[in-house]
MITOR-607120 format. One record per residue (C-alpha): x, y, z. Coordinates in steps of 0.1 Angstrom, whole numbers, plus 5000, padded with zeros to 4 digits. Layout:
% MITOR-607120
XYZ/...
***
This chain:
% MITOR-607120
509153885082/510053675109/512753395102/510153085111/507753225081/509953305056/511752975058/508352775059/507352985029/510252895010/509852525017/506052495003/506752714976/509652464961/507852194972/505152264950/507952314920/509652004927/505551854912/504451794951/500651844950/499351674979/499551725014/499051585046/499151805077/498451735116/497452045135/500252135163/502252455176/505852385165/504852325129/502252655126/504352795104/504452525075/500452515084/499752875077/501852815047/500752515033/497052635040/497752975014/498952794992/496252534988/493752824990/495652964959/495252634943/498552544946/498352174961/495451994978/495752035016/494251735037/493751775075/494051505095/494351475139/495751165140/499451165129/499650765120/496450745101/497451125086/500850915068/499050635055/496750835039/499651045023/501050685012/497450564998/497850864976/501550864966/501050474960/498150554931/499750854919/503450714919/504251074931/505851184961/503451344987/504551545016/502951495054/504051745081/503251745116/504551905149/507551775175/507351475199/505051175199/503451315166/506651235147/507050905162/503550835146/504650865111/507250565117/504750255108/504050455076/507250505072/508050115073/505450025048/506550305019/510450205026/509549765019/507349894990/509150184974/506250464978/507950834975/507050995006/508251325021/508051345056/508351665075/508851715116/508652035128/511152035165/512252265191/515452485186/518552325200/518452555231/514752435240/516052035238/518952125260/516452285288/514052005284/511552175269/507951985262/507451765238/510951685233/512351375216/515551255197/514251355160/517351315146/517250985123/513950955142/513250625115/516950455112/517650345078/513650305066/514550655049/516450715020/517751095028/517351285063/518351655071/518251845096/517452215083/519352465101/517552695125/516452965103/518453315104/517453725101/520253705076/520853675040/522053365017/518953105030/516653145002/519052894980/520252665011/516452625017/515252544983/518452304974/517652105006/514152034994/515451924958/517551694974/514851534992/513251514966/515651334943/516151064974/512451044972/511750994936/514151104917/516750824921/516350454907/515250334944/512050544959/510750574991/510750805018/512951095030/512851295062/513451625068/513351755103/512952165109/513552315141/511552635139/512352925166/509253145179/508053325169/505853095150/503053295132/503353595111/504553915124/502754135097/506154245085/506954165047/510454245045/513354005044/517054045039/516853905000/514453834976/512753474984/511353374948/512353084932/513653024898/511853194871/509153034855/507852774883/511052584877/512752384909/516152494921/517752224911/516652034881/517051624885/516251364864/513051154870/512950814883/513550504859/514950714834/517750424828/516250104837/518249804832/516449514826/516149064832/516148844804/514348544807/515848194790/513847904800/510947694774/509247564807/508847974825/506548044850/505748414860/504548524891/503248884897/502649044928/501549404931/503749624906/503449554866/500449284869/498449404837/502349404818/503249104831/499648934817/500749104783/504248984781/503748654793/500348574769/503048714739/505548484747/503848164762/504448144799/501448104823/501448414845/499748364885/499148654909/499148724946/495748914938/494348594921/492448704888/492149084890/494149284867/495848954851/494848964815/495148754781/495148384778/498148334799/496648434826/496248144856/493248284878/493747984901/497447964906/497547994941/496047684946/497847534920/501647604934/499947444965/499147094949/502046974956/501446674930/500946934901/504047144910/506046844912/505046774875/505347124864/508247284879/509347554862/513347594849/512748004854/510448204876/509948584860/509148744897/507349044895/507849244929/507749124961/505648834971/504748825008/501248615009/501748284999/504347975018/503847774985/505348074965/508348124988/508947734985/508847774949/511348054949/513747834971/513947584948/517147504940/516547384906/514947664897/516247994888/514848334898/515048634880/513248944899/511949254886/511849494917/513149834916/514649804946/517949724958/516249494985/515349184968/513548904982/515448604983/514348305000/517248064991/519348374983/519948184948/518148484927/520048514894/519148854879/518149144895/516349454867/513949724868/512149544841/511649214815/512949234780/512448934756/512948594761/516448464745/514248124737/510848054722/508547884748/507547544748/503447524739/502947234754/503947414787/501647664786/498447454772/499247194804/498847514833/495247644818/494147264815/495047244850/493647624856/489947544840/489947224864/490947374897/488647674893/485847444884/486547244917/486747574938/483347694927/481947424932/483547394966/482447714977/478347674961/478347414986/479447625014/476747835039/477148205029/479148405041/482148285042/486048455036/486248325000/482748304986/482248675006/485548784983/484148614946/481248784954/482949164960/485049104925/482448994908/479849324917/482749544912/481949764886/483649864858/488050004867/486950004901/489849994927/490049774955/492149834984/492449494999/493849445035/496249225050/495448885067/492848705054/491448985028/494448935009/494048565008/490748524999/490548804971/493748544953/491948234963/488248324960/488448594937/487148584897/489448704869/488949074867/491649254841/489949604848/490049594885/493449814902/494249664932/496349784965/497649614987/500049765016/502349485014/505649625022/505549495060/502149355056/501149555086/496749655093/497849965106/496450225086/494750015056/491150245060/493550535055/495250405031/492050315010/490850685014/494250855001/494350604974/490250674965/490551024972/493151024935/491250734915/488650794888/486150604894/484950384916/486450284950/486549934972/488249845003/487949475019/489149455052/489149255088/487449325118/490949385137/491949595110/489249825110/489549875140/493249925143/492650295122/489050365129/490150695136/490850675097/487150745091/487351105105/487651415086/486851785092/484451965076/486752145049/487951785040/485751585010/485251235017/485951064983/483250754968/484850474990/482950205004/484650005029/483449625034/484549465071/484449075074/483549035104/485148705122/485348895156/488748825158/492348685144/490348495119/494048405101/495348255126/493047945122/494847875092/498247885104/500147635128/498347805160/495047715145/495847345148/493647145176/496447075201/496647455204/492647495213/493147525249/495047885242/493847965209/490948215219/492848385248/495948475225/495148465190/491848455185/491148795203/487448805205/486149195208/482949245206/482849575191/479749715175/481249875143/478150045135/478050245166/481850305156/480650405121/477350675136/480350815161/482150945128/478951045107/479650725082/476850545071/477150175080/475049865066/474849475082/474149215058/473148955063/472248775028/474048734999/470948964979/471549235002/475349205003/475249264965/472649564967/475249714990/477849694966/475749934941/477950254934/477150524959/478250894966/480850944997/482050725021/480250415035/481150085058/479149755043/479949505076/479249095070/480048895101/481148555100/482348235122/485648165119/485447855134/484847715098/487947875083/490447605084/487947345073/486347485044/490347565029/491247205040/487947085015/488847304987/492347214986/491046834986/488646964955/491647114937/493846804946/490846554931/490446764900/494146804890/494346414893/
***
């Protein structure tokens, strides 16, 4: 057996015993021997193998997975430009803690010295975005590199997963030709692992020890962004603080609950007479400015729940840092809590109303609608941009609903990819809500060969025909017109459902509100619902629902 093999071998073999059961791969040369292994052992029903051509959307698939499963997943992928693919993935699972193992195959040192093809630095290819990288020595015709190989792949791992902080690790492997099989069987020890399917080295499992923040305050708010929603709706409903979302409604439960409390935190009247003395922060909120102006407060104290030694601190005044909430050292005050769904039932009154008034389709009513139809422990990917805003701000209350979000850089890359690893691992069904400019920033995402199911996913596109969001931030303002379409408004054109036949996905245009609902009916594989609508009437119909909100909290 040729050294290339038996070390590939060795790595998908522990692999598997360190509980890694998907895999991503990208076809290539330099990495043909982890393919040929990683495709045996899927065919012995080892792991699920996914094939993908396009290295970028090929790692955010592998995060959509690891991100439902909470397991590490592996992608591999072969020397040069591939590798430098990965590195947007990699961003997004470092900011938002998703276990990923990331594996480059590279020349021999001898070939990088000569200049070989498709050469690049791969050493510490993605700075400090990784928790662990390794260089595996060129593999050997000698004896003693069963264990180094095996140990090296427990320690990713344990960087991965296993310690209190995950994310991803990188391992780079510089395989020597020859690079298929020789036919030979023989190698110079035995190459088995430890007896029973156990890993190498055994390591403890994340969170084993988590330490924990212990709210104080009568007047507590809690605010819950993508990690713990459906506990933080529990705890908060058991001890009497309201609880608001960055996903609006869905998968906030119990009375405590505060569908509407994005618009809430930005009446600026209401927050004035309800500032909280303690914010509970539940992960890492990226969306809203009226939540980061909230957490800068200097009268009011954070405590953040994140397991991550990165914590989000606008006014750097955060006072506790913990893996978790324990109970509150004080009872909460009742009054407190009666005052925010007063305030709740009002506002969300005012914003359906707001939006019946409105000419369908629009962001908001287009996103009530979506959570509404969902049916029953559906997940819904929801993109970044305006998605993400009008699922918290449009959105009903839906306790049942998962939702993902990749909000560690808040990047579109790779959302349609994202939606299908995370579908291709939920029961049930599966959503994904999405711009124009983001669908089309990883259309390639919609491809996938043959040998590759395409899991129940249907993928709706609001259609704005450009940078819808930036008509509700400062660009959008009039004094900017004069630029606004050339530079930030990005108009394209694109006809998505020729995009959609090019790929063998069926694709649907709405048009009415009836048939945007029949579209939403559950449906067998994978499917593009598109709705197009005119962002010119963004920023006004926000400016009149704020003004509704405003009127009805008065």
């Amino acid at each position: 057996m040729n050294p290339s093999t038996a070390q590939a071998r060795v790595i998908v073999d522990e692999l598997v015993r360190n509980t890694v059961s998907h895999v991503v791969l990208c076809p290539g040369s330099r990495n043909a021997p982890l393919s040929l292994a990683l495709h045996d052992a899927a065919a012995a029903g080892r792991l699920q193998l996914y094939v993908r051509i396009d290295e970028r959307g090929a790692a955010f698939l592998a995060l959509g997975i690891a991100a439902r499963t909470g397991r590490p997943v592996a992608v591999a992928c072969t020397s040069g430009t591939a590798a430098a693919n990965f590195h947007p993935a990699v961003l997004e699972a470092d900011r938002a803690g998703v276990p990923l193992i990331v594996l480059t195959a590279d020349r021999p040192p001898e070939l990088r010295a000569a200049g070989a093809n498709q050469v690049v630095d791969q050493q510490r290819l993605y700075g400090n975005a990784v928790r662990y990288f390794d260089e595996l020595a060129v593999a050997e015709a000698r004896a003693g590199q069963n264990a180094y190989w095996r140990s090296q792949i427990c320690r990713a791992w344990n960087a991965a997963y296993g310690e209190w902080r995950c994310g991803p690790v990188h391992l780079n492997i510089p395989f020597r030709e020859p690079l298929v099989p020789d036919g030979d069987h023989d190698w110079y020890e035995s190459l088995d692992g430890r007896a029973g399917g156990a890993r190498w080295t055994e390591l403890p499992d994340f969170g084993a020890l988590p330490s924990f923040v212990v709210p104080s305050a009568r007047c507590g708010l809690v605010i819950a962004c993508d990690s713990g929603v459906r506990a933080a709706g529990e705890w908060a409903e058991q001890h009497g603080w309201p609880v608001v979302s960055e996903t609006g409604g869905l998968g906030l439960s119990g009375s405590a609950a505060i569908a509407s409390g994005a618009w809430l935190l930005g009446a600026e009247k209401f927050i004035a007479e309800h500032k909280p003395e303690q914010v509970l922060c539940i992960g890492r909120p990226t969306v809203f400015r009226q939540v980061q102006a909230l957490l800068s407060d200097a009268d009011v104290e954070v405590l953040l729940v994140r397991p991550d030694s990165d914590w989000p601190a606008p006014a750097h005044n955060v006072r506790q840092v913990g893996q978790w909430f324990d109970e509150p050292s004080k009872p909460a005050d009742p009054d407190w809590l009666a005052s925010w769904q007063r305030a709740d039932r009002a506002a969300l009154t005012a914003v359906n109303t707001a939006l019946e008034d409105e000419p369908w389709p629009s962001g908001l009513r287009l996103a009530a609608e979506l959570v509404d139809a969902l049916p029953l422990d559906s997940l819904l990917v929801v993109g970044s941009s305006n998605p993400t805003r009008d699922v918290a701000l449009g959105g009903g209350v839906r306790p049942d609903v998962l939702v993902h979000r990749n909000r560690g850089v808040a990047g579109i890359d790779g959302t349609l990819s994202t939606a299908i690893g995370a579908a291709s691992v939920h029961r049930g069904h599966s959503y994904a809500l999405v711009g124009d400019l983001t669908f089309l920033h990883d259309v390639n995402g919609l491809f996938a060969g043959p040998a590759d199911a395409r899991p129940d996913l249907t993928i709706v596109v609001l259609n704005d025909d450009g940078g819808g969001i930036f008509s509700l931030l400062e660009q959008g303002a009039p004094e900017h017109s004069d630029a606004f379409e050339r530079v930030f408004g990005t108009p394209h054109g694109a006809d998505l459902g020729a995009l959609c036949r090019g790929f063998r996905v069926p694709h649907e245009l709405v048009g009415t509100r009836e048939e945007f609902r029949a579209a939403l009916r559950p449906a067998p594989g994978l499917r593009v619902v598109e709705v197009r609508v005119d962002r010119s009437r963004h920023r006004a119909l926000h400016a009149r629902v704020r003004a509704a909100v405003s009127t009805a909290l008065t």
